[in-house]
Structures are given as structure tokens and as C-alpha cells.
N, C-alpha and C positions, 0 to 999 in steps of 0.2 A: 769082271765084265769084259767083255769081248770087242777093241776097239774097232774090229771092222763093222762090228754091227751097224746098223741105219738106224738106231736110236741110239747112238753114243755118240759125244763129243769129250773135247778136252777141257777139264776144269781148269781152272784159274793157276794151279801146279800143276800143270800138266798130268793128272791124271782123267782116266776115262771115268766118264758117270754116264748114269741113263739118260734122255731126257725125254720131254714131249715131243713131240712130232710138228714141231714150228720153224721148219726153213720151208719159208713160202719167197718169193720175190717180188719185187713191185714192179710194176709196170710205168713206161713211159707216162701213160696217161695219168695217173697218180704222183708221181716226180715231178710234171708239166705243174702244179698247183704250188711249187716253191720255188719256181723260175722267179717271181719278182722277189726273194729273198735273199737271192744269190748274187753277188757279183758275177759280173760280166768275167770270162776267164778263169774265174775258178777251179782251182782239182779239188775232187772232190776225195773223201777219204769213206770206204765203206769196209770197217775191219772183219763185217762177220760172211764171210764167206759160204754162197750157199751152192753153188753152179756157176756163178762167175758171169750170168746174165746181166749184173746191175750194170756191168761195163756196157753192154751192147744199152742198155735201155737207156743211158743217162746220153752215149753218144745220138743217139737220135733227139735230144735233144742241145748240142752242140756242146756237150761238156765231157771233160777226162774226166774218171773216176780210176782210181787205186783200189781194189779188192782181189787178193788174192789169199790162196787154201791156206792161211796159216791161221795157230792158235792166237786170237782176237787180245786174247789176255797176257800173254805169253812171251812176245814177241818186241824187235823195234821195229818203230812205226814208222812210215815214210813221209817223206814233205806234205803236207797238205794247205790247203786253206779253209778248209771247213768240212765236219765229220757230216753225213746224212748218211743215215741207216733204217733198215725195218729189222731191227733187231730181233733176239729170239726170246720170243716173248715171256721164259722159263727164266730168263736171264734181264729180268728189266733193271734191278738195282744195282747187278756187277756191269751192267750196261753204262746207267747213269754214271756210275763211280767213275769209270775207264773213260768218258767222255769226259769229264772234269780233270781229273788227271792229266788229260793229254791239252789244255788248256786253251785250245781252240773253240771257236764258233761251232755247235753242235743243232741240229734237228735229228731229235729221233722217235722212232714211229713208236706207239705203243697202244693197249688196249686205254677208250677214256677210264675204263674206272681207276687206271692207276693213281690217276689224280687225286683220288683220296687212301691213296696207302697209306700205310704210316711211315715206311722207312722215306716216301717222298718230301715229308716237311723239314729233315735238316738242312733242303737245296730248296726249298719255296721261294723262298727271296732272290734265287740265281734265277730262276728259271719264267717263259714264259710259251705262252700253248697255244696254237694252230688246231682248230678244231674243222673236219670239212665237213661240208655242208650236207654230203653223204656217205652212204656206207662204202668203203674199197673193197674191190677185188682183187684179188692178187694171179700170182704164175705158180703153180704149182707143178711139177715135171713137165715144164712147156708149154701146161695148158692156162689160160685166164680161169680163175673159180670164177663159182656164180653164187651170188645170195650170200655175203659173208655174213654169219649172225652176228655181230658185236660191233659198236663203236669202234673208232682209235680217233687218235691226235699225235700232232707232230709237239714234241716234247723240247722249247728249243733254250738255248742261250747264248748271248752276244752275237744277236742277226738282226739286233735295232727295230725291234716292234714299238709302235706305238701305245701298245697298253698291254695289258698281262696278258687277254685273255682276245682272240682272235675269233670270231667264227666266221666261216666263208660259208 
């Protein structure tokens, strides 16, 4: 495989795989629905690196975020206080794993049906879910999409929910 390609990344040992075509970026307006879960002052940590846009979109709403071009899995991680990501969505369970690993406060984006994987029930009891009340749109080479077909939910844990299960 050919690591310049636009459909390769680095796996977990640093070698090149294919993958799907899931670096999309979130937008402010979509980040604005976890302001009341965040501390005031928080950095934020986004390890998956897509364009480097999350910096700009989280500054607009008054917070640092850390995300820069390296392998997500691979690498040491910098100070943070809580992970939020729209992870790539090929990668939801080496996602979870790395968010728990790195043992901070985590929200991460994910399609709803993940909710019922199966590799999600060994962390059922860690975890609890932000569902919004509609579909997101995301940035995709700078532009906002329109019409996303699928659900998601914010996949979170130790950000002090009141109950497992959220819907906004």
C-alpha cells in the first residue's frame, strides 16, 4: 500500500492500511452542544488528526484544543484535560480502547448504532451517551455536508452525567 495515498492511514504499529474515506470535521455548531459538559478552561485533546481545522472550530468557541498530524495510536500524548473527538469511524473500538487507556475524561462522536456492537459491552458500565436531538453535518474539504444519512452520539465517560442515557 502506498502511504501517500488519500485512503491510507497508520495502523496501530505503524503500518499503512486502507481505509474508508471518514475524515470529516465537526463544526462549531455541533462542539457548541458539549459546552455545558466541559469545564470552563479546559484543553482539549483531539488525537485524530484530520486538516487541523478542530483547532480553529473549538477556538471559536473559547477553548484550546491539541490536534496535531501524528499517528493517534502511536505516539506520546500531550497534557490535556479531556479527549473530544469525531473519530474515524473505521476505527470506533481502537478509538474507545485509546480513550480509556489515556484515562482522562473522553466524548467521542460515533455512528448511534454503535451502541449495540458487541465489542462495546466489555466498557458498558464505563460509559455513558449524548444523543442529539438531530442529524450533524459536518466539514468535509472546507465545505459543511448536507443531509448526513445516519444517526451518531457523543460516546462519553467521567464528564458527570446525570443518567446513562442523554437525549437533547
Amino acid at each position: 500500500m502506498n502511504p501517500d495515498n488519500k485512503h491510507s492511514r497508520l495502523n496501530r504499529k505503524g503500518a499503512t492500511v486502507e481505509f474508508k474515506d471518514d475524515d470529516y470535521e465537526t463544526p462549531s455548531t455541533v462542539l457548541n452542544d458539549l459546552i455545558p459538559h466541559i469545564k470552563p478552561n479546559s484543553i482539549i485533546y483531539d488525537p485524530f488528526y484530520c486538516n487541523g481545522k478542530i483547532i480553529d472550530e473549538w477556538k471559536k468557541l473559547g477553548f484550546d484544543c491539541v490536534n496535531e498530524k501524528k499517528n493517534a495510536f502511536d505516539r506520546e500524548h500531550p497534557y490535556f484535560d479531556i479527549l473530544i473527538s469525531n473519530i474515524p469511524f473505521s476505527l470506533k473500538q481502537q478509538s474507545v480502547e485509546l480513550a480509556f487507556c489515556l484515562g482522562k475524561p473522553f466524548m467521542l462522536l460515533m455512528p448511534i448504532d454503535s451502541m449495540g456492537s458487541k465489542w462495546i459491552g466489555k466498557y458498558w458500565d464505563k460509559l455513558q451517551f449524548i444523543i442529539p436531538n438531530k442529524r450533524y453535518n459536518f466539514i468535509k474539504n472546507g465545505d459543511i455536508t448536507k443531509g448526513c444519512w445516519f444517526d451518531t452520539m457523543w460516546v462519553c465517560h467521567k464528564i458527570g452525567l446525570q443518567e446513562k442515557v442523554i437525549k437533547k
